[in-house]
C-alpha positions as CSV (number, residue, x, y, z in Angstrom):
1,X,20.7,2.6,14.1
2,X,23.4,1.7,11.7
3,X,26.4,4.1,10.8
4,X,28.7,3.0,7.9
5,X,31.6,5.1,6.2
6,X,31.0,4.0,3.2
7,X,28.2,5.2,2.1
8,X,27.6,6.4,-1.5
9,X,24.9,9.3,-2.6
10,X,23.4,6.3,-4.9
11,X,22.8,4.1,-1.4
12,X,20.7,6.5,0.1
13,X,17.2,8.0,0.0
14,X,15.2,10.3,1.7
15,X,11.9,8.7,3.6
16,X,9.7,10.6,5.1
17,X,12.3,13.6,5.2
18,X,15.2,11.1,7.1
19,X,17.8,9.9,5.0
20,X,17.9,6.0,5.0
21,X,19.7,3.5,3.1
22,X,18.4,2.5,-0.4
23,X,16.9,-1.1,-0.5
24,X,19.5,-2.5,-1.7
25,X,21.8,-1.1,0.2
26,X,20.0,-2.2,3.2
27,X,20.6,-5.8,2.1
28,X,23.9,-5.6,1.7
29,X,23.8,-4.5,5.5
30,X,21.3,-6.9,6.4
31,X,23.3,-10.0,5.2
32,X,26.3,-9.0,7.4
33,X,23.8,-9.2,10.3
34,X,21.1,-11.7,10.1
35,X,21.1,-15.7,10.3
36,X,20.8,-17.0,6.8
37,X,17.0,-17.8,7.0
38,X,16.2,-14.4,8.1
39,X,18.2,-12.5,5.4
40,X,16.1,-14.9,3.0
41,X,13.0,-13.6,4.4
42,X,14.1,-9.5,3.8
43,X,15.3,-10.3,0.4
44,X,11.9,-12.2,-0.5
45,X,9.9,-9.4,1.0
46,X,11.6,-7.0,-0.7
47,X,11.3,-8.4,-3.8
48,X,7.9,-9.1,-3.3
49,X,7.2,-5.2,-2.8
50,X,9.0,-4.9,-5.8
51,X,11.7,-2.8,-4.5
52,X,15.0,-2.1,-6.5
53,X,17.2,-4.8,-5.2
54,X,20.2,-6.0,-6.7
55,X,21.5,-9.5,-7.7
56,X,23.5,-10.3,-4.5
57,X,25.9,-12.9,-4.7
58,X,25.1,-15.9,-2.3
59,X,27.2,-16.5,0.3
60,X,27.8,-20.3,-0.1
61,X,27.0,-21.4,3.6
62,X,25.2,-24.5,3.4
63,X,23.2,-24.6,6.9
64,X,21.6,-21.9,9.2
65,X,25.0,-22.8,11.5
66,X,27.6,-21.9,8.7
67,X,25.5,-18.5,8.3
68,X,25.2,-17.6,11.7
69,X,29.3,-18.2,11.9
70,X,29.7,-15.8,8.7
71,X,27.4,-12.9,10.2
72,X,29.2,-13.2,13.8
73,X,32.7,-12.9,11.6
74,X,31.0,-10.2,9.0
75,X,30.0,-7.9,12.4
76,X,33.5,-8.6,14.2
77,X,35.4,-7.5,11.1
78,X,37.2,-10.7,10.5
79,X,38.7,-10.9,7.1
80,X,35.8,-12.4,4.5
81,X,37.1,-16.0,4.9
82,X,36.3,-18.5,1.9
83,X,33.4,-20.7,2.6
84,X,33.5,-24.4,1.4
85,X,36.5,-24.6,0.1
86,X,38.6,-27.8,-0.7
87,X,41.4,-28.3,1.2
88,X,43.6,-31.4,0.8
89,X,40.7,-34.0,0.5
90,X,38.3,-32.1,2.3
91,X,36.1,-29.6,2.1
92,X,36.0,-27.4,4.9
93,X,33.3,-25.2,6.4
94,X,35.5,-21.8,6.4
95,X,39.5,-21.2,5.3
96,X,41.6,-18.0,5.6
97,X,44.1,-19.1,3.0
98,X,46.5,-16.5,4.0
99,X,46.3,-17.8,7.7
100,X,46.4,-21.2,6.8
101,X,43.4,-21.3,9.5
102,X,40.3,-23.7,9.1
103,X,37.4,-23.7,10.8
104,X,34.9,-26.5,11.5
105,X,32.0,-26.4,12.3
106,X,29.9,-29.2,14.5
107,X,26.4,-29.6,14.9
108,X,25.2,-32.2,17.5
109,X,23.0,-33.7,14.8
110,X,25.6,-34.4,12.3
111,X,28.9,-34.9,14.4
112,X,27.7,-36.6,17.7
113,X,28.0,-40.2,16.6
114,X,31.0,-42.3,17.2
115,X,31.9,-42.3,13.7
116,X,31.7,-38.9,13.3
117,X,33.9,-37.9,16.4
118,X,36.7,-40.4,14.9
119,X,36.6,-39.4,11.8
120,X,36.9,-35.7,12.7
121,X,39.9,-36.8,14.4
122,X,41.5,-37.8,11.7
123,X,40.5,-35.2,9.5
124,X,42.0,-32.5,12.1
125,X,45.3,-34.5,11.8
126,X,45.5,-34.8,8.4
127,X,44.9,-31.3,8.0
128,X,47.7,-30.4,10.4
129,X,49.8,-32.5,8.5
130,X,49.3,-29.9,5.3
131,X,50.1,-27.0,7.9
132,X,46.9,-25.9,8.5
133,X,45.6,-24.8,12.2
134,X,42.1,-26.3,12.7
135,X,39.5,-24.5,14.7
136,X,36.2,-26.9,16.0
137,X,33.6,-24.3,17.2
138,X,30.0,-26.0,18.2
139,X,26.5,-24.3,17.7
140,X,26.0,-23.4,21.5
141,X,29.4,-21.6,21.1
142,X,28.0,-19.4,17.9
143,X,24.8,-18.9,19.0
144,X,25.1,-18.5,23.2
145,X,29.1,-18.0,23.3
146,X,30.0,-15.9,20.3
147,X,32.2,-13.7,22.2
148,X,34.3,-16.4,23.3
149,X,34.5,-17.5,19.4
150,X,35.6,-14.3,18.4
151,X,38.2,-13.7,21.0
152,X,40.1,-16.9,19.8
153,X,39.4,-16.0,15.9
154,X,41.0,-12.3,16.3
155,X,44.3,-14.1,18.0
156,X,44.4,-16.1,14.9
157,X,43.9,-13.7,12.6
């Protein structure tokens, strides 16, 4: 069960004689706690079944990590951060402006090479140089160790 205080008459139904969320609404909901990939699925489903859905805005992750690191900071409550964003000469997985906090994230696949690891380096300096505090969390940290993650986000934000 799901309880949310902002709830609008318009968001709800009746189904079955128990009030539920509206499709749409559900979504919404859904997106804040799904892994991209299975979001996807609900929102094809539902559109299949030609329920009322409404456009939503995609959430500009651009790998099933990124979206798993957005739901995990959607259900702690973290402040929405901006996703891909340019910073300096980069582009970086997640930025809270307002913080001056990045966050990188780094799949075996894609930052286990010795090029890779040195050229994160350098990237982490450079972006310390422009005042901005840089945060490396892996996949096994998101997806088996998300409490850890979000204990050193909320002392950061």
């Amino acid at each position: 069960m799901h309880r949310s205080r902002t709830l609008t008459d318009e968001q709800t139904t009746i189904r079955w004689g128990i009030p539920v969320t509206a499709p749409a609404r559900t979504l919404v909901d859904l997106r804040r706690l799904l892994p991209q990939p299975q979001f996807a699925a609900a929102l094809r489903q539902a559109e299949f079944l030609g329920l009322p859905v409404q456009q939503l805005e995609p959430d500009g992750t651009r790998s099933e990590l990124e979206a798993r690191f957005l739901a995990l900071c959607r259900r702690s409550r973290f402040p929405k951060p901006e996703v891909n964003r340019t910073v300096g000469p980069y582009t970086v997985d997640f930025l809270w402006p307002q913080r001056r906090l990045v966050v990188e994230l780094d799949g075996y696949g894609a930052h286990g090479t010795r090029s890779a690891f040195e050229s994160d380096r350098a990237r982490d300096v450079r972006l310390r140089t422009l005042r901005y505090d840089v945060l490396r969390f892996t996949w096994r940290q998101v997806t088996e160790r998300p409490a850890e993650v979000t204990r050193a986000l909320r002392l950061l934000l």
